[in-house]
VOBA-1610 file (N, C-alpha, C; in pm, whole numbers, padded with zeros to 5 digits, always signed):
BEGIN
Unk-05716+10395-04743Unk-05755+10335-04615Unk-05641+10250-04561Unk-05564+10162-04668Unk-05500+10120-04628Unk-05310+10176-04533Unk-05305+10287-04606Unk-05226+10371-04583Unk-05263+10421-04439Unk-05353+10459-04446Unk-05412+10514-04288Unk-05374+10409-04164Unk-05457+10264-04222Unk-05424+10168-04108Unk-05302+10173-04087Unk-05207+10181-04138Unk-05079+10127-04110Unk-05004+10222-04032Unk-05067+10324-04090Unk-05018+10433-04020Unk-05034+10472-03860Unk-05157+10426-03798Unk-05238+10390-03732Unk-05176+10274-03617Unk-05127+10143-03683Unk-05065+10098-03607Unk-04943+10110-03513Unk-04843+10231-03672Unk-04756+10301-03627Unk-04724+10338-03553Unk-04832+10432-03540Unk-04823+10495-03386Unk-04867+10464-03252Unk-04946+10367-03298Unk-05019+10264-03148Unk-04874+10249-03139Unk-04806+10170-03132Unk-04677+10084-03166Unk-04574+10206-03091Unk-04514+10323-03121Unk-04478+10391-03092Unk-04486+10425-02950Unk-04631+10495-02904Unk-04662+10527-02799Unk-04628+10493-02680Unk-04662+10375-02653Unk-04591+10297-02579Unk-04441+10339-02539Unk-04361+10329-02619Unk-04221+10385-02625Unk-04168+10513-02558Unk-04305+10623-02641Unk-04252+10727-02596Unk-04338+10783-02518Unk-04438+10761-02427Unk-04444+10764-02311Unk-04394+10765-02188Unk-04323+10634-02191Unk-04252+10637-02077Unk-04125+10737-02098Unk-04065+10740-02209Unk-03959+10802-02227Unk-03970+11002-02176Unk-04119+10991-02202Unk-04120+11117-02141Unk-04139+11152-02013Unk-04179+11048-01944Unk-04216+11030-01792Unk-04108+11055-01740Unk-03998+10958-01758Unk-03840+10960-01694Unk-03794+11064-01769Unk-03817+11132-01880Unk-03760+11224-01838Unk-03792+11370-01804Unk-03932+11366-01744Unk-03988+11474-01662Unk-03935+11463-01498Unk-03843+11325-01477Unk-03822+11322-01394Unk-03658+11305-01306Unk-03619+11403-01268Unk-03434+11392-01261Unk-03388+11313-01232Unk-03275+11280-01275Unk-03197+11154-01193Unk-03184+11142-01033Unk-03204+11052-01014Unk-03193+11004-00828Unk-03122+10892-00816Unk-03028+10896-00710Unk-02960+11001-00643Unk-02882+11073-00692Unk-02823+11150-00638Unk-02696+11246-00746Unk-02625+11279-00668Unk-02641+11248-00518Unk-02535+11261-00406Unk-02535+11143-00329Unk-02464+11120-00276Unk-02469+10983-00075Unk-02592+11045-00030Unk-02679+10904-00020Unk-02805+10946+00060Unk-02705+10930+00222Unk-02795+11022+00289Unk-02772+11030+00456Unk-02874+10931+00512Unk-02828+10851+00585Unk-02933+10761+00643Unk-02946+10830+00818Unk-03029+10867+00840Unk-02973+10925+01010Unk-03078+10792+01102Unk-02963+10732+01164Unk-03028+10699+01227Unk-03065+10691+01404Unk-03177+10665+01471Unk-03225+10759+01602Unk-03195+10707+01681Unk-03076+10586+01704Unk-03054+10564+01810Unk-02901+10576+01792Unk-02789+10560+01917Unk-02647+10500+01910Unk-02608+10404+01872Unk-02446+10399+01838Unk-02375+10271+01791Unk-02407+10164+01877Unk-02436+10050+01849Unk-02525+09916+01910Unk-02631+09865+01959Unk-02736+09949+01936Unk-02876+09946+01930Unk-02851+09813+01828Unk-03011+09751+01832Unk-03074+09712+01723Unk-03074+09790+01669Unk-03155+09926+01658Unk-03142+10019+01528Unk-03037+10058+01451Unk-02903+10064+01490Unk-02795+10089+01461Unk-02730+09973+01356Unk-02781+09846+01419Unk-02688+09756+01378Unk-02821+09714+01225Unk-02946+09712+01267Unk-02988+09690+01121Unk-02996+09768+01031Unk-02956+09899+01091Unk-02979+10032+00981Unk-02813+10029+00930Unk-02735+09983+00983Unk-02574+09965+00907Unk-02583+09878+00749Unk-02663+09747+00819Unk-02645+09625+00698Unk-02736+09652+00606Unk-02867+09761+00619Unk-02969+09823+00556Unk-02911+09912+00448Unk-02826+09973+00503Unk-02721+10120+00419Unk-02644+10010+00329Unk-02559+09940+00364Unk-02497+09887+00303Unk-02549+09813+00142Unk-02655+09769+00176Unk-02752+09710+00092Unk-02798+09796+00016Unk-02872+09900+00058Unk-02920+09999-00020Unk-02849+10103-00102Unk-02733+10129-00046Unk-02581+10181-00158Unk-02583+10047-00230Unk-02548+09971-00275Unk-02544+09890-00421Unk-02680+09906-00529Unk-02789+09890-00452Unk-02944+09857-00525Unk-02947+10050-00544Unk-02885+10130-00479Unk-02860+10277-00571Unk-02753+10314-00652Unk-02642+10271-00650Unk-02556+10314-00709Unk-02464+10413-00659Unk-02507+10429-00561Unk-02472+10560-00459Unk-02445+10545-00328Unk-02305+10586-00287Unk-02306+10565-00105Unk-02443+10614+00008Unk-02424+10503+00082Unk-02546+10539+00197Unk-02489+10559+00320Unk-02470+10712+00360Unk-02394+10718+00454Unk-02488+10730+00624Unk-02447+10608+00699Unk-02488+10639+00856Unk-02471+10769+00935Unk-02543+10816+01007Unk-02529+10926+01037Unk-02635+10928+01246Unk-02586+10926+01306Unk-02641+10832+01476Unk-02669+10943+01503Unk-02791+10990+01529Unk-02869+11044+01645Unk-02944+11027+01714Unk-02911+10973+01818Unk-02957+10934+01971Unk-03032+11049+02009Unk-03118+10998+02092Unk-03178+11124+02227Unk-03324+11087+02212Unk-03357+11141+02338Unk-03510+11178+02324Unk-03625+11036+02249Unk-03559+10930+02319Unk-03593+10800+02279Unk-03662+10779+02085Unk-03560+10875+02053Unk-03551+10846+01880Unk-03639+10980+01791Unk-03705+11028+01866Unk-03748+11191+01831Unk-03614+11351+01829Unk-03481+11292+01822Unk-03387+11392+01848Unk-03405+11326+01685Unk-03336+11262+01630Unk-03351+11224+01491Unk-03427+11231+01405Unk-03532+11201+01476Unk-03705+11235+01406Unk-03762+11373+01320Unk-03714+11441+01430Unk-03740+11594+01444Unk-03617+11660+01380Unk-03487+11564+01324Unk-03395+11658+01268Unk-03449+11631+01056Unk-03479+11512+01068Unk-03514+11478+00913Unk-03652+11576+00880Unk-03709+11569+01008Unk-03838+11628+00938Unk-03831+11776+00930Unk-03744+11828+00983Unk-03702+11980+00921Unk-03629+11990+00774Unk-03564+11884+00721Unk-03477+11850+00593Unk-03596+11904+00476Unk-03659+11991+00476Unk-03777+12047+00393Unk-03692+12028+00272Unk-03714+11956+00124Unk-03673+12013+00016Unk-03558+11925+00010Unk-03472+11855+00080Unk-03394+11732+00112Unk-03454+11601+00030Unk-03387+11549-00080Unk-03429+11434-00074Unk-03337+11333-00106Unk-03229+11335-00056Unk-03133+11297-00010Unk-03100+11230+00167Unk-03209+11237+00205Unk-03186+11257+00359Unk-03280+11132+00434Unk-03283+11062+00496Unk-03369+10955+00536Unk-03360+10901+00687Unk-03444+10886+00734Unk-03462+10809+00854Unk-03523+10665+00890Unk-03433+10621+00946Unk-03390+10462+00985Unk-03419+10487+01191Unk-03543+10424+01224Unk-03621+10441+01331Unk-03735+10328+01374Unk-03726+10324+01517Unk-03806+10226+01526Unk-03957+10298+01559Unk-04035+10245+01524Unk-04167+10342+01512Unk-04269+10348+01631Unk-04207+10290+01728Unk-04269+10269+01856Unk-04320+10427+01881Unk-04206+10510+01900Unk-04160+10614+01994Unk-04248+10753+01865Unk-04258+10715+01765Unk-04362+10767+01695Unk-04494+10795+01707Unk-04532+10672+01718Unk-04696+10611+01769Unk-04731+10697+01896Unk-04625+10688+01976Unk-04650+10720+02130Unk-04658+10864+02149Unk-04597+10917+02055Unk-04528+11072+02091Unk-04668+11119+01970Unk-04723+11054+01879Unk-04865+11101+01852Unk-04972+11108+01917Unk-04994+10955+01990Unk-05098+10928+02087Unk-05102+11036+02188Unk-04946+11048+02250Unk-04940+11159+02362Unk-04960+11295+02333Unk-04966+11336+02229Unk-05043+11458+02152Unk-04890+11583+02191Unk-04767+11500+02223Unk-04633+11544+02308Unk-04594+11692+02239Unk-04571+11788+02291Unk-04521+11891+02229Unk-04376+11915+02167Unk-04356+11858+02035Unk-04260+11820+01950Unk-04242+11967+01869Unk-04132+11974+01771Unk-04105+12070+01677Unk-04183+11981+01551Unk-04217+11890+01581Unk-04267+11844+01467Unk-04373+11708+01476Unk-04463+11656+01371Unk-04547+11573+01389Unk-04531+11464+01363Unk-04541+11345+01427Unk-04493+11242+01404Unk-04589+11154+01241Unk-04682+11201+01207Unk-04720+11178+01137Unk-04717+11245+00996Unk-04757+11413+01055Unk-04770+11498+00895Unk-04641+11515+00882Unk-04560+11503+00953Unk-04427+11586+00870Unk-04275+11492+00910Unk-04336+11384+00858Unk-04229+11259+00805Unk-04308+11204+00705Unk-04276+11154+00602Unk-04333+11071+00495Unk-04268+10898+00483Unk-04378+10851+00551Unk-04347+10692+00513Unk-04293+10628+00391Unk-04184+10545+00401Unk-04109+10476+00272Unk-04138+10321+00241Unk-04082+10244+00385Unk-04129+10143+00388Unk-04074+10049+00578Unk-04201+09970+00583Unk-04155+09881+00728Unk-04056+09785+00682Unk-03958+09783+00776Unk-03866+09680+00789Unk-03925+09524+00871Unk-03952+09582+00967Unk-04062+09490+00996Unk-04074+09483+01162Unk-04170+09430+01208Unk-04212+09443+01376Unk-04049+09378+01493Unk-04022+09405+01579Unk-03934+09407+01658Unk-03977+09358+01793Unk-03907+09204+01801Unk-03983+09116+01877Unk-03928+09164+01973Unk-03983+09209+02135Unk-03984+09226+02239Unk-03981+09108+02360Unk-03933+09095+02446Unk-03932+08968+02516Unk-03983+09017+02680Unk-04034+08941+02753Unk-04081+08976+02893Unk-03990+08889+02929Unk-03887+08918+03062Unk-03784+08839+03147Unk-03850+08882+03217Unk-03797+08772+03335Unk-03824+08752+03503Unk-03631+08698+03516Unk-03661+08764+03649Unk-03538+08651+03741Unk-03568+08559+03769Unk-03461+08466+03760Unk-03520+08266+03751Unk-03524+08322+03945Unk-03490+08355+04018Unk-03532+08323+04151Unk-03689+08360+04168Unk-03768+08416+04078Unk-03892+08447+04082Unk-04028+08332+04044Unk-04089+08336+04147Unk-04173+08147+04156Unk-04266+08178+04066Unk-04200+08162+03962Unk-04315+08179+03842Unk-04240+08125+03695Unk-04254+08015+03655Unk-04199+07931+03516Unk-04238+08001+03381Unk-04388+08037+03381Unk-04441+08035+03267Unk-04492+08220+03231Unk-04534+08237+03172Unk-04615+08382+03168Unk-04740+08374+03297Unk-04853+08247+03240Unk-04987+08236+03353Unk-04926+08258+03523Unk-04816+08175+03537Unk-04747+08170+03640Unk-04709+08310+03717Unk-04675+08375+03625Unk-04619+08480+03654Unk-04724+08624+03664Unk-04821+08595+03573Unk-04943+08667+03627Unk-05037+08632+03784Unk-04994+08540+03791Unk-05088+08469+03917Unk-05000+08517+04012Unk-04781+08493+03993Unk-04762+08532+04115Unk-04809+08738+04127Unk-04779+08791+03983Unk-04852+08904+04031Unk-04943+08970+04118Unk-05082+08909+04088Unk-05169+08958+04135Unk-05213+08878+04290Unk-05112+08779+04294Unk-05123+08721+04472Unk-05098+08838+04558Unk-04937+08931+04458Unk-04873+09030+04502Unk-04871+09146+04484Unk-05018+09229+04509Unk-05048+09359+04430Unk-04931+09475+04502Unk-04871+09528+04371Unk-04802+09643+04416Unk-04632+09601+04454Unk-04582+09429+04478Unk-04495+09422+04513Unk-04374+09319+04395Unk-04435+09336+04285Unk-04380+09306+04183Unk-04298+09408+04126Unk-04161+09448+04133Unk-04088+09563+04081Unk-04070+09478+03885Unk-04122+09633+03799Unk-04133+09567+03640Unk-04069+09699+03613Unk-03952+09685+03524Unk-03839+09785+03556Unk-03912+09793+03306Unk-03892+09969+03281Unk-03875+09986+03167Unk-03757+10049+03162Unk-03763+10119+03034Unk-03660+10220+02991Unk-03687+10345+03015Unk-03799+10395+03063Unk-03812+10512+03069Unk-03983+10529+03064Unk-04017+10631+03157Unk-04160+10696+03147Unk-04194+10731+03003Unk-04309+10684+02942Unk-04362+10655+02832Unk-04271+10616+02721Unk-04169+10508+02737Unk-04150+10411+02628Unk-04248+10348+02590Unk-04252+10250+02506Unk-04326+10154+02462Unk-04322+10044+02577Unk-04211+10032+02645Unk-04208+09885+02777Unk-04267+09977+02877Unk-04281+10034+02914Unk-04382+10118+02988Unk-04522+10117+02970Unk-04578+10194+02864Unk-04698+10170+02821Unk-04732+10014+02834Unk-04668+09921+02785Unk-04700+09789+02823Unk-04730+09716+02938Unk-04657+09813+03026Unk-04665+09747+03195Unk-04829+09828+03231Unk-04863+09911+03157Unk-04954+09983+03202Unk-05075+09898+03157Unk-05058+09856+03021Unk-05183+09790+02965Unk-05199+09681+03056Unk-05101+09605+03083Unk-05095+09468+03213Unk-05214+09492+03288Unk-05151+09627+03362Unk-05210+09678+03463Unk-05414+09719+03388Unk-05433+09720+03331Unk-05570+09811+03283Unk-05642+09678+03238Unk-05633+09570+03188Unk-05658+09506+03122Unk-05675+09400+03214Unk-05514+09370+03251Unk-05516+09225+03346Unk-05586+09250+03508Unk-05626+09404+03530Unk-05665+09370+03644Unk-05536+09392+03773Unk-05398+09424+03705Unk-05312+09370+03797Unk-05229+09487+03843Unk-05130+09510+03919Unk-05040+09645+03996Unk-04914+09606+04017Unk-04813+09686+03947Unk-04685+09658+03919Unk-04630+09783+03980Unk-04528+09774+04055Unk-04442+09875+04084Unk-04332+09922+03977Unk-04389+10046+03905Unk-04320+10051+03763Unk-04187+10123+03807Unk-04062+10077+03748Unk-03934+10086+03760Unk-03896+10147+03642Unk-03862+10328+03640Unk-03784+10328+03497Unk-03655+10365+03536Unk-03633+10317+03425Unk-03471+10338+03369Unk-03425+10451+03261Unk-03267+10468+03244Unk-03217+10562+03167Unk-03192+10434+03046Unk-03278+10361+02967Unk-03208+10271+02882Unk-03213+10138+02918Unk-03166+10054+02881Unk-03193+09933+02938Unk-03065+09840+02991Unk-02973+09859+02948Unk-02833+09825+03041Unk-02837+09825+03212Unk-02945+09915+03268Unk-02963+09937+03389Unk-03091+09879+03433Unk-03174+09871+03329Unk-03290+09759+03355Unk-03220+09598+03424Unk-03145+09621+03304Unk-03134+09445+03311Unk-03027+09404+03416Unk-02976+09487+03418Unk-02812+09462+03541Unk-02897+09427+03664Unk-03004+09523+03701Unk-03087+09520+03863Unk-03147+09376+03821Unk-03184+09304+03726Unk-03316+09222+03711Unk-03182+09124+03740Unk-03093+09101+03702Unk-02954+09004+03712Unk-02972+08997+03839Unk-02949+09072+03906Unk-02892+09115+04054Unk-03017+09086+04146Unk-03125+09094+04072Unk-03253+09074+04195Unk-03274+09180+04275Unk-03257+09288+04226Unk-03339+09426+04269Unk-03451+09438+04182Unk-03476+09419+04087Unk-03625+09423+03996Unk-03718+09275+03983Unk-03794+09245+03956Unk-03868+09090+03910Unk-03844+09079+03722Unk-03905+09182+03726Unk-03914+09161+03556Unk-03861+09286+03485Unk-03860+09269+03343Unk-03808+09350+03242Unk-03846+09338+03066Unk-03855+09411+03004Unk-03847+09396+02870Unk-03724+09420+02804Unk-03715+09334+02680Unk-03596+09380+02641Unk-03609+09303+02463Unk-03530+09376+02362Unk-03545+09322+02223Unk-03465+09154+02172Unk-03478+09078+02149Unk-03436+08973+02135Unk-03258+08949+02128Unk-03273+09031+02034Unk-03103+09090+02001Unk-03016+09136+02161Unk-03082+09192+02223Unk-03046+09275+02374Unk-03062+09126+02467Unk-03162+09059+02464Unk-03181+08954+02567Unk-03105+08819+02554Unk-03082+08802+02436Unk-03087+08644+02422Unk-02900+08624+02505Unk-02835+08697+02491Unk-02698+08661+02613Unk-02723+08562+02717Unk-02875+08723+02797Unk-02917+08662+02925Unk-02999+08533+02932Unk-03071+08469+02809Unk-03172+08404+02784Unk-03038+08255+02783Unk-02938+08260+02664Unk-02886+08112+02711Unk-02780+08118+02763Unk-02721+08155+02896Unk-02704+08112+02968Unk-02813+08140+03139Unk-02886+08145+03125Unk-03016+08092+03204Unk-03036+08214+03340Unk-02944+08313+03257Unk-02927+08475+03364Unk-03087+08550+03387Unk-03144+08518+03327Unk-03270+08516+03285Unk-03389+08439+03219Unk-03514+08438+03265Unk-03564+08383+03212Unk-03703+08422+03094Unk-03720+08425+03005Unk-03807+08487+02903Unk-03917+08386+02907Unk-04042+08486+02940Unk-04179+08401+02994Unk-04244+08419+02833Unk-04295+08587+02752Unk-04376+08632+02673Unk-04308+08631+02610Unk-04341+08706+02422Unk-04357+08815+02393Unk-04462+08921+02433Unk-04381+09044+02381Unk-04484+09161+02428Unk-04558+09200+02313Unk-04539+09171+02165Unk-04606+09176+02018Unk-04723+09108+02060Unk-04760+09162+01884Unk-04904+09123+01885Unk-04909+08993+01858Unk-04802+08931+01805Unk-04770+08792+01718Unk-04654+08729+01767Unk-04626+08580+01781Unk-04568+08522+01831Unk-04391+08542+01738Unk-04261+08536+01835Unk-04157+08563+01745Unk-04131+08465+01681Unk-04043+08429+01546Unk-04006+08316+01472Unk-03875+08316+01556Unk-03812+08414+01648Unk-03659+08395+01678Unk-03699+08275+01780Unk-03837+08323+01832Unk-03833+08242+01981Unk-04015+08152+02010Unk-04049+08103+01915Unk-04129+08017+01848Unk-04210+07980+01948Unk-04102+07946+02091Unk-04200+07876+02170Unk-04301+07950+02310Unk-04272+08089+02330Unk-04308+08165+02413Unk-04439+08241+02330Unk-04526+08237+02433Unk-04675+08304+02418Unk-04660+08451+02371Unk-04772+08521+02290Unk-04750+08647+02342Unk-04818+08671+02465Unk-04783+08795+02508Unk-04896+08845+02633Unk-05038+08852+02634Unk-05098+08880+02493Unk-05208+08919+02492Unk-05296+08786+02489Unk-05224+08662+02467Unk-05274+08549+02460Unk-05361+08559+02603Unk-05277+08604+02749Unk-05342+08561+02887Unk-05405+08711+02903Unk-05339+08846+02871Unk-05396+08932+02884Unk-05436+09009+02751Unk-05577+08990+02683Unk-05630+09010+02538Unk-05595+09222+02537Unk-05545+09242+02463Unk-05581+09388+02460Unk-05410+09457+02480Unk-05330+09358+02557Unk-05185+09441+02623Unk-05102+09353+02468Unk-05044+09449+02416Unk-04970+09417+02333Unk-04882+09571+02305Unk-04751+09509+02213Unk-04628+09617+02250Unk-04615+09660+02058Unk-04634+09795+01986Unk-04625+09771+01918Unk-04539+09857+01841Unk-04425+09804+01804Unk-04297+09855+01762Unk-04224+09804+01690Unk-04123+09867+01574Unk-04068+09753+01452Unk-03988+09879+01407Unk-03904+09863+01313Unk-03797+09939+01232Unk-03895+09988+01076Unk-03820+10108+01082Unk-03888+10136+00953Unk-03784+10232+00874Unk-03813+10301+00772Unk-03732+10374+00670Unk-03842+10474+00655Unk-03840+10654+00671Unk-03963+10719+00655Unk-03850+10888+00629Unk-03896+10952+00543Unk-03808+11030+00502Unk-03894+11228+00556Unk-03799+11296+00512Unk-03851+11422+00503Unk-04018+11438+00423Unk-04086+11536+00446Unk-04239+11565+00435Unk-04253+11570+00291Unk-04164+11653+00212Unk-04140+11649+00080Unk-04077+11577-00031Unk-04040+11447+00063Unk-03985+11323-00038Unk-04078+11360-00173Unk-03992+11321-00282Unk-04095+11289-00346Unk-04155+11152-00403Unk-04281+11189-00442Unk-04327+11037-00490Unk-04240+10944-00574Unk-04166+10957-00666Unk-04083+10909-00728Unk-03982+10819-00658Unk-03939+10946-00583Unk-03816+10870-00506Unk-03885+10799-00404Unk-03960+10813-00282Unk-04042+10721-00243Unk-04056+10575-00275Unk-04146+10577-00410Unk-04112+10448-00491Unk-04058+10357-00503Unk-03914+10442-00543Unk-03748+10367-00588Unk-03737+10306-00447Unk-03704+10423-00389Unk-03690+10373-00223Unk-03721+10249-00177Unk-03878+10262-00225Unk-03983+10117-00143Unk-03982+09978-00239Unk-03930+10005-00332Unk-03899+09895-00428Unk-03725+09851-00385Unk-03664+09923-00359Unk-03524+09877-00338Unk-03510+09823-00228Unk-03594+09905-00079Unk-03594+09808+00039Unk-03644+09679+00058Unk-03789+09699-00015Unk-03866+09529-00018Unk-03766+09465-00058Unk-03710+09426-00184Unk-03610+09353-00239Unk-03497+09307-00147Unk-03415+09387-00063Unk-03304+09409+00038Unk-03411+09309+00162Unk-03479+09296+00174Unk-03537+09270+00314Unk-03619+09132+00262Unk-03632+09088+00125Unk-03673+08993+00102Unk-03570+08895+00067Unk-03450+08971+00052Unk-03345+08859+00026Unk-03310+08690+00078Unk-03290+08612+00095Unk-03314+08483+00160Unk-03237+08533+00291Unk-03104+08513+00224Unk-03003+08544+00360Unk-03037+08685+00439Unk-03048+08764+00412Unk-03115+08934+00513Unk-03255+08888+00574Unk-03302+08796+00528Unk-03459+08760+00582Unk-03414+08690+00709Unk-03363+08571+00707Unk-03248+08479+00795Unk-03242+08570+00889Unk-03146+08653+00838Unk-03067+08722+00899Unk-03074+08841+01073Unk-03240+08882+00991Unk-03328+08954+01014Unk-03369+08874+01131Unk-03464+08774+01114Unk-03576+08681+01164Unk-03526+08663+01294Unk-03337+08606+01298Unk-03265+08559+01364Unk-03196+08671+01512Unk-03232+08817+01459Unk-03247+08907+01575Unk-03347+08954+01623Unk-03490+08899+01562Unk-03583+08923+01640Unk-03652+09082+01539Unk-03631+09069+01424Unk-03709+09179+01348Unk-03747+09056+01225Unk-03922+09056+01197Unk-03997+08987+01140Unk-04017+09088+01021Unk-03953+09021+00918Unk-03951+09064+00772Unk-04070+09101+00716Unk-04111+09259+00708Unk-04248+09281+00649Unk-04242+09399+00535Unk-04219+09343+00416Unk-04190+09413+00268Unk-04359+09458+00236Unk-04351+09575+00226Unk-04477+09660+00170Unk-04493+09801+00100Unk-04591+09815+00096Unk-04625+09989+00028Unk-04575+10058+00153Unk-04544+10188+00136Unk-04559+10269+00219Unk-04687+10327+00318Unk-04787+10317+00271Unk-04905+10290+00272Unk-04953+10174+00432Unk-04894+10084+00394Unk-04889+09973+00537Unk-04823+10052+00632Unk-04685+10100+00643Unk-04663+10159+00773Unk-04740+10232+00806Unk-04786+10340+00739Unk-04910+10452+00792Unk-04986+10432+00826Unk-05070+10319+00804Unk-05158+10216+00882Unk-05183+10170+01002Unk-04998+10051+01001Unk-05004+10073+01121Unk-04958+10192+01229Unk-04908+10239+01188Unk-04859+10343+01306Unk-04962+10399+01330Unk-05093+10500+01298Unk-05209+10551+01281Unk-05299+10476+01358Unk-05318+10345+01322Unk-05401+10239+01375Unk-05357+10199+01497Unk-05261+10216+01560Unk-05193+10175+01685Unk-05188+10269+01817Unk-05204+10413+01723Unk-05193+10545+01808Unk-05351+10554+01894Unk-05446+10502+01853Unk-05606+10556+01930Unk-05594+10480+02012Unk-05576+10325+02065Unk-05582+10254+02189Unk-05440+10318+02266Unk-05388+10361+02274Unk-05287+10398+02372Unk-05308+10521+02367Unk-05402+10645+02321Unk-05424+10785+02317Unk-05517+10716+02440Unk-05584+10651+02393Unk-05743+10630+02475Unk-05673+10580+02653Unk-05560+10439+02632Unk-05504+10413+02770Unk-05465+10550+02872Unk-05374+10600+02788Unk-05317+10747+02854Unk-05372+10832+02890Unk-05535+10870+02846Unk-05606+10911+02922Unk-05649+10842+03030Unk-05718+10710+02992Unk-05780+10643+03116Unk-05670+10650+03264Unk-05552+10598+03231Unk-05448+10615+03331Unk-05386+10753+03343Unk-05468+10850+03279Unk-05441+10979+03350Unk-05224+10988+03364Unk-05197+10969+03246Unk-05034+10928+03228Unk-05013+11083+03138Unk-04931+11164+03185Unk-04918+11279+03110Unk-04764+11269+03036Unk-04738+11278+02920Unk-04577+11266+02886Unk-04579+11377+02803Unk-04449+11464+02873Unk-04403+11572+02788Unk-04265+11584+02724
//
């Protein structure tokens, strides 16, 4: 008996050991090449510039170069739609802001591909504070202010986006559905041309990302009434969001990391364990906070959430406003 016990413990004792040992090695080494980071916008985006210091970070915590790779277009679906063909790729990753995701699901948009089934979530970088400007010649100080001079002025408020069904679009729309109010919607090719007219006093208002605005913000070229988030920014502490005066209009968009359909779980994992870490760092948190992207380390699981959870009230707006985007 006694022989038995011991024997017994033996292998309790053991198991442990070689368990895992067989796990890793049912499972290949990762990486074994330069991951490709593609990311969906051009050189000097926000997306560009946090998906650079992102790569950079994430080549050390792999062991392996992380090479940038810019595809612009099609407000971040030219990129979208190139990873999610990468079938069998797992080497290959996308660095994207998830706005243009949400939207291009809600809009049910005729894509080569789905913004949901056929990208696989890794992890959120975190929400991407949005700012509402006015031109300081516009008699309105505050956000309330600026809704009141609205609706004194139905129809003669020019609110300039980036383009028919961006995310600053959809937002001018919720204004409009929610607050009761009528904006003469202004799009743009981008926002360089938003903001030049709003300088100049051909437009009233504009959206724009913290990182993009704050030039115009101190030296007083502009003035920033909101945010357009659901939550107030830490860059800019003291401005309302929108939904505070108008409940329901909120803008919802942030950076994320989301790979080909066939990632696998494994790598996934590694992935979402190496970014939390990178994005929880003191200084990258700082760093982060300080352009207006709010540090949000999670499962993969949370982005799918939100993006999913964000898509039925703006499926539901786009019908009500009868807004068709193809």
């Amino acid at each position: 008996m006694r022989a038995w016990h011991r024997a017994l413990i033996a292998l309790a004792l053991f198991c442990p050991l070689f368990g895992p040992f067989r796990a890793g090695a049912a499972d290949p080494p990762w990486p074994t090449r330069p991951v490709v980071l593609v990311v969906s916008y051009p050189p000097g985006a926000i997306t560009d510039t946090v998906g650079r210091r992102v790569a950079e970070r994430l080549g050390v915590a792999l062991g392996q170069n992380v090479v940038v790779e810019n595809r612009g277009g099609a407000g971040g679906n030219v990129a979208a739609a190139h990873v999610a063909r990468q079938r069998g790729d797992d080497h290959i990753l996308l660095f994207t802001s998830y706005g243009n995701l949400i939207i291009a699901a809600a809009a049910e948009q005729k894509l080569d591909f789905h913004p949901f089934r056929d990208l696989t979530p890794v992890t959120m970088i975190g929400p991407m504070s949005v700012v509402l400007l006015v031109r300081p010649g516009l008699p309105a100080e505050d956000l309330r202010g600026f809704l009141a001079h609205a609706r004194a002025n139905p129809g003669r408020v020019n609110f300039a986006s980036v383009g028919v069904g961006s995310s600053y679009h959809l937002l001018i729309e919720q204004l409009q559905a929610y607050g009761g109010l009528s904006f003469t919607h202004v799009p743009y090719r981008g926002g360089m041309a938003g903001m030049t007219d709003l300088l100049g006093g051909r437009v009233d208002a504009t959206l724009a990302t913290v990182l993009f605005a704050r030039p115009f913000l101190s030296d007083g070229r502009a003035r920033g009434i909101a945010i357009a988030n659901a939550e107030r920014s830490p860059a800019l502490p003291e401005l309302p969001t929108v939904a505070e005066a108008v409940p329901g209009a909120q803008l919802t968009d942030g950076l994320a990391v989301l790979g080909p359909p066939t990632l696998p779980p494994p790598v996934v994992a590694r992935l979402n364990a190496a970014l939390n870490a990178i994005i929880s760092e003191p200084a990258m948190r700082d760093w982060l906070t300080g352009e207006g992207v709010t540090p949000r380390p999670g499962p993969p699981e949370a982005l799918s959430t939100e993006m999913q959870t964000a898509a039925g009230p703006l499926q539901r707006l786009l019908a009500e406003a009868g807004i068709k985007l193809e």
